[in-house]
N, C-alpha and C positions, 0 to 999 in steps of 0.2 A: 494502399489498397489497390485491387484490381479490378475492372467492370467483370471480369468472370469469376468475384470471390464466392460465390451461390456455388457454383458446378465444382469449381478445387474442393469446400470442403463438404460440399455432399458425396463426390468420388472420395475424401478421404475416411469420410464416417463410414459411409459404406462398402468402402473395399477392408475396414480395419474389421469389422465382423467376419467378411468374406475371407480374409485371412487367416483371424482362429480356426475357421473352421477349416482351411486347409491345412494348417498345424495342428489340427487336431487338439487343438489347446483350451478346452473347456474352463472359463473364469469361472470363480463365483464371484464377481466385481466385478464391474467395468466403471472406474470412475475417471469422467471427463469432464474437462477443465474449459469455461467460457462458450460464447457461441461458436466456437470454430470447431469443436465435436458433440455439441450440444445435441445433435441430432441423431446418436447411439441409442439413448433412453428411448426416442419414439418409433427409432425400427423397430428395436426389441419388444414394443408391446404392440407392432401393427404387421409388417410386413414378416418378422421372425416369430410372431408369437406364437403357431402353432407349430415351431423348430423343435424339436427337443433335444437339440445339440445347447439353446441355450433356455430348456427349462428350469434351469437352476441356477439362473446368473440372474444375481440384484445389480443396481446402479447406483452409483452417489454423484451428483452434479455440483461443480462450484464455482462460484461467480467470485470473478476476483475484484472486479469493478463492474458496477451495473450499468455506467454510461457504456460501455462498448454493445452492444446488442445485435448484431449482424441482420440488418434490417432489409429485408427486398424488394422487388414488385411483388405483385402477385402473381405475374407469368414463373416466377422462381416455384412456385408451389410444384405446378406439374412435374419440373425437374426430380424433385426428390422423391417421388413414385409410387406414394403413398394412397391410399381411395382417394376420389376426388371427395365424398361427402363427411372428407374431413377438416374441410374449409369451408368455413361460416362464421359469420360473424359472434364474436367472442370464444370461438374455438382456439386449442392452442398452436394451432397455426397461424390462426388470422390476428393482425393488430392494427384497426385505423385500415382495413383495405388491402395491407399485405403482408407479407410474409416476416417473422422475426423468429430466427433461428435460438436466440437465448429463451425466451416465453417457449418456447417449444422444449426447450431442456428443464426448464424450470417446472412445467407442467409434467412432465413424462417421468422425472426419475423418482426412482423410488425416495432418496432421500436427499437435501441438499444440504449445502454448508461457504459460509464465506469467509473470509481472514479477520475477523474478530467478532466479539457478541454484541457492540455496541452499533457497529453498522451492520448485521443481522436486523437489528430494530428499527435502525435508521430509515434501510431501504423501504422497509413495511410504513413506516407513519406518512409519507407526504410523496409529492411528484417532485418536490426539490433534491431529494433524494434517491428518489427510486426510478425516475426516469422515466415515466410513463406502467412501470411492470408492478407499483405499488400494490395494487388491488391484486393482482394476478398471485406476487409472493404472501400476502395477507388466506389468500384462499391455503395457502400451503404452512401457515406458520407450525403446526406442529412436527413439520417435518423438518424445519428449516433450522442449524446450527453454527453459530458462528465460533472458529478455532481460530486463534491468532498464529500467524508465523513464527515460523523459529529460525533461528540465524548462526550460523557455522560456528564456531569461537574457536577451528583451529582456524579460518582465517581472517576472521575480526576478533582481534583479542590485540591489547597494546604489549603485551609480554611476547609474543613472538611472531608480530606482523612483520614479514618479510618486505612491504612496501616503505616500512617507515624507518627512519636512520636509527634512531634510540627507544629503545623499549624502555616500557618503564610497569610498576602494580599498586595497587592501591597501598601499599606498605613504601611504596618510592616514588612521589612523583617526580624529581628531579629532572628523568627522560623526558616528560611532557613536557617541561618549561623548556629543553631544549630543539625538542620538534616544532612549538609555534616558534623559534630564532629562526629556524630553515625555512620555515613557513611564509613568514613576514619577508624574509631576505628573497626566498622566490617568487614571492608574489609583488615583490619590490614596493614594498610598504614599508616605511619605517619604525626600527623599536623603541616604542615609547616608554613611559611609568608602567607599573607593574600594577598599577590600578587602573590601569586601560585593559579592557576585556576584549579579546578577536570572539566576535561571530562567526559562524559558518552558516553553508547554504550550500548543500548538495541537491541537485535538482531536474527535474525536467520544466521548465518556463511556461507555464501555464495559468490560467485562472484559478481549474481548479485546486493549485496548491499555495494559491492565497497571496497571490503576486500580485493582483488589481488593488488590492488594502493596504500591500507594502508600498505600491509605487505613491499612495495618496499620504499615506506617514514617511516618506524616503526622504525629504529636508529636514524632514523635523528627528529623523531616527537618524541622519549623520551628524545633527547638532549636537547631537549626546558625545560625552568623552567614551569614545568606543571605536573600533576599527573592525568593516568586514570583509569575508572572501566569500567569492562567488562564484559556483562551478556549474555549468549545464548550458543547454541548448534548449528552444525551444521556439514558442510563438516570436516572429520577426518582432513584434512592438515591444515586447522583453527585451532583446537583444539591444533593441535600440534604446530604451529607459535606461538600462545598465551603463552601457557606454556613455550616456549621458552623463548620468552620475559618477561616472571614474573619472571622467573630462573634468568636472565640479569640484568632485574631492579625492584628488589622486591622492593625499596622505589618510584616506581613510576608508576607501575601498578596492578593491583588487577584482576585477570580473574577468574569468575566466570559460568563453563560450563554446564549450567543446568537451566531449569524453575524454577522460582522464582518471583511469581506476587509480594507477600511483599518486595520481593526487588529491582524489575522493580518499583515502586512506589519509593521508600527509593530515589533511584537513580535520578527521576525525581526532587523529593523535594529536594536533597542535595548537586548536581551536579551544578558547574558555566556554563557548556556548554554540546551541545548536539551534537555527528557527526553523520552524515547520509552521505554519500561517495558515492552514490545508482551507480550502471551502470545505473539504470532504474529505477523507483519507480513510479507506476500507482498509487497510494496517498498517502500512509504513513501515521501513526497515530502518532509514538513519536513524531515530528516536532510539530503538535497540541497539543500533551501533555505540549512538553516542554514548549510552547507558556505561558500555563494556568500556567505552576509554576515558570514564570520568569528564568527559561535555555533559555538560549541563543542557538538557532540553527546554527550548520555549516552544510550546506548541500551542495548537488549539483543541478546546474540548469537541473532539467530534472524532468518530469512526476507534479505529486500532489507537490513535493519539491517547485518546479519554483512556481505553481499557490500559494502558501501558504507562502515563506519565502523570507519578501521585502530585499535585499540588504543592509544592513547598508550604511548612507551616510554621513559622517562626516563633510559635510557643512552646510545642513540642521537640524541633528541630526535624522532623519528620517530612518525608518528601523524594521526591526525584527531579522535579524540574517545575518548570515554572507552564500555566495553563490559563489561558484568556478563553471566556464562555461564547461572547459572541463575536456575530464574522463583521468588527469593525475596526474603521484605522484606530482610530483611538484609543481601544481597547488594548489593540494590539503593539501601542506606544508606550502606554502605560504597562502592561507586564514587561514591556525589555526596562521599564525604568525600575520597575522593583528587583529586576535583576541583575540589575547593575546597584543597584543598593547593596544588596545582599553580598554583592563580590567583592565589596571592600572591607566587609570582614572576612580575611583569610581563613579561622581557624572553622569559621561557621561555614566556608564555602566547602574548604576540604569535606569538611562531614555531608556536604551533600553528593559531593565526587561518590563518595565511600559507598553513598547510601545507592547511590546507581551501579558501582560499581558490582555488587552485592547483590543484584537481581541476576535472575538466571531466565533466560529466554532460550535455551539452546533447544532443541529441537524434541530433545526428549518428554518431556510434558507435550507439547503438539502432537508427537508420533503417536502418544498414549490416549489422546482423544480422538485420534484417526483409527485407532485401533477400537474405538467403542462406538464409532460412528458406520465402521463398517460391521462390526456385529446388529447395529440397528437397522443397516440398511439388508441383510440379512433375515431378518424376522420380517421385514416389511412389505406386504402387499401393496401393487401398484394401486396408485392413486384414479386412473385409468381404466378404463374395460380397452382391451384389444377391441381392432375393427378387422 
């Protein structure tokens, strides 16, 4: 962050209008992404409303995570040039006293949308969620749409990732048993029984992706017959619990603290299971990753996780991964132990491989709700009267 991030992306909101209109490039859309051009939607109905260069341009706003909020003093307010008598309390300028550029995007576009339906809800029910903007998107719920991500599968796909040694489909897994050998060997872990299951953990080290509930189960989830690797960066007190723990059990952990695409990929194709632990997770892409390379996901119910990863069901055989309800260690002990049950029947685990394998998250279903979200935002009259 920078102390002059107010002025960068108010110059950039405001020079990207001043723009079109020197191109001559008349949208019918302008949709922008988070608060760093959240501030489009409210020129267009203050400062440009009576333009008719953009009388006929809608907006779509999208919040990708709701903790980010580009939050300022209130001296930011004059900066961005708008009437002054449109700062007041509970106006969508003002929050707590000053200025937040996402509640300003939120309030102004015609139509919003976030990365999945399930934290669409989430942000609206509580402040644990929504971060102080609950009440604000609650004012907007029929506008508001959650669309999950989609995810490339020419290059996450185990049949022809260029990052990993042996490809392999769900008609062969043999490749895969050969990428966790490279795996384990480069992560300098040793190959155990074959009823030892490798974890993974692709990440950025944070709380909220449920790293506070792993560190409090982490003696108790390396006592289990199981082995994990660990890739990302993050909060310092991560770094340093990791290390701790590979000091403890150098035969059963691997922590790797650093960016490493070749080996976020290695990890996806060699790895038996995938955790995701999230507080929150507004959609998540390893879960879809893992889906495509037959990892097995353990997540939690919450955000894009819930909409994306069905339950395993040992009656039906039915499932994609395995999902603990609430944000506890225990909870969270407990599903890796049902999932290490389930892994020592081979023939039942393949079928859950299969069943992930089987999902199709590519992009095209996404593209096609973006394509009706902007026909909605199209019909739609602003929420707003211009000033």
């Amino acid at each position: 962050d920078y102390v002059d991030n107010d002025e960068r992306f108010i110059l950039f909101t405001r020079g990207t209008l001043e723009v079109l209109k020197a191109l001559i490039w008349q949208p019918d859309i302008i949709h922008a992404n988070d608060w760093q051009s959240a501030l489009v939607s409210a020129y267009l109905k203050t400062l440009y409303a009576g333009d008719p260069f953009f009388a006929g341009t809608s907006t779509v706003f999208s919040v990708h995570n709701i903790a980010y909020q580009g939050n300022f003093p209130k001296s930011s307010f004059a900066k961005i040039g708008v009437a002054k008598d449109l700062f007041y309390p509970t106006s969508p300028f003002e929050f707590w006293g000053n200025v937040n550029f996402l509640k300003v995007g939120i309030s102004y576009a015609d139509v919003l949308s976030t990365v999945s339906e399930r934290y669409a809800v989430e942000i609206q029910s509580s402040s644990e969620f929504g971060f102080g903007l609950e009440g604000v998107l609650r004012t907007r719920n029929p506008d508001l749409y959650g669309i999950v991500n989609g995810i490339d599968y020419e290059e996450w796909s185990p049949e022809k990732d260029k990052f990993v040694p042996y490809h392999y489909s769900k008609e062969d897994f043999s490749g895969k048993e050969k990428n966790k050998r490279v795996l384990l060997e480069k992560c300098n872990l040793p190959k155990t029984s074959e009823n030892v299951p490798l974890i993974g953990i692709v990440s950025r080290l944070a709380d909220q992706k449920g790293f506070d509930i792993l560190a409090e189960a982490s003696d108790r989830l390396l006592s289990l017959d199981l082995q994990m690797v660990i890739l990302g960066t993050g909060e310092e007190k991560y770094h340093k619990l990791f290390k701790q723990m590979a000091k403890k059990y150098p035969q059963k952990i691997s922590v790797n603290l650093r960016f490493d695409n070749t080996l976020a990929h290695l990890i996806e194709a060699g790895v038996d299971m995938f955790l995701m632990p999230s507080r929150y997770e507004p959609c998540g892409l390893n879960q879809l990753y893992s889906l495509k390379y037959g990892t097995v996901p353990i997540v939690r119910e919450t955000g894009g996780l819930a909409d994306t990863i069905q339950d395993y069901d040992p009656k039906t055989g039915e499932g994609t991964g395995f999902v603990f309800k609430n944000y506890d260690s225990d909870e969270l002990l407990e599903v890796v132990k049902r999932a290490l049950r389930v892994y020592q029947n081979k023939e039942v685990w393949t079928k859950l491989m299969k069943n992930g394998m089987q999902k199709d998250f590519s992009w095209q279903a996404s593209a096609k709700k973006y394509e009706d979200l902007y026909q909605k935002a199209l019909q739609k009259q602003s929420p707003i009267e211009s000033s």
